[in-house]
Phi, psi and omega in degrees: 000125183291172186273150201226087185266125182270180161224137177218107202218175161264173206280338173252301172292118147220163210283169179294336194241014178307328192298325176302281187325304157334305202291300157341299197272332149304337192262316209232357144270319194291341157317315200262002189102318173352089171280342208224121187232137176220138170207170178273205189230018204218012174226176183274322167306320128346283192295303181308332185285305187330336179261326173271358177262341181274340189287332187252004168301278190351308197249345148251065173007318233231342182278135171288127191244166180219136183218126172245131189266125151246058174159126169292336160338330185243043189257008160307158190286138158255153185255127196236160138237145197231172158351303193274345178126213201264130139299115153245161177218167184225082175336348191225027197275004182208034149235153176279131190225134186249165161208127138338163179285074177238346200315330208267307198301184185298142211256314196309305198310315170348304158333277185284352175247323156327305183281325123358292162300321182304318180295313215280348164254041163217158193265326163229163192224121130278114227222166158237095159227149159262123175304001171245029164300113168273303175238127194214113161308314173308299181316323183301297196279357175291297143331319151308284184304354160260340171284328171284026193007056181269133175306151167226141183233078191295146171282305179338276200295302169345074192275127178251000000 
């Protein structure tokens, strides 16, 4: 099985120095081979591996990005403004983006058997969860992936 890294975080909090942490951690599986990067779509933590697995495909050409969706909504164009005015681009126009067999469940579930798949094809996970979350999808599916005895690599527990 080639080698295979998920992402998993939570949608809002994250530390001042995560961009480091990330960078880093992304950086030392491809070291280690990791060719095939898989994440959602739906937290800033999310958005950020997407943007460093896409900043460094730049200089390793060969790397695979995978955005896995739970809703074609969110393959909409988004309107960003910069200096010059209003834009839109489409943040997901240069990864292969999947959706699971989910249409029929619970918009709550979507989440979570999205993420359940994304582990059960990887070989490690990368994650930002805090262990004193009591109830967290992130934290849920982090757990999954140590019962899938899969490597985890907590962002958290991590000092850069």
């Amino acid at each position: 099985m080639n080698k295979k890294t998920a992402f998993i975080g939570h949608r809002d909090f994250l530390p001042n120095d995560i961009n480091e942490r990330l960078q880093f951690a992304i950086q030392n599986e491809i070291d280690l081979g990791c060719k095939y990067f898989t994440m959602g779509a739906h937290g800033n933590f999310d958005k950020l591996a997407l943007f460093y697995c896409k900043d460094l495909r730049e200089k390793y050409n060969d790397l695979k990005i995978e955005l896995v969706i739970t809703s074609f909504n969110q393959l909409k164009p988004e309107i960003q403004e910069d200096y010059f005015g209003k834009y839109y681009y489409k943040p997901y126009e240069d990864v292969s983006t999947i959706m699971y067999d989910i249409e029929e469940k619970h918009y709550k579930q979507k989440i979570t058997i999205s993420n359940r798949q994304m582990i059960d094809s990887c070989n490690t996970l990368i994650c930002y969860v805090r262990p004193d979350e009591i109830r967290s999808g992130a934290k849920n599916a982090m757990n999954y992936a140590r019962k899938k005895g899969l490597k985890i690599v907590n962002l958290y527990n991590m000092k850069y």
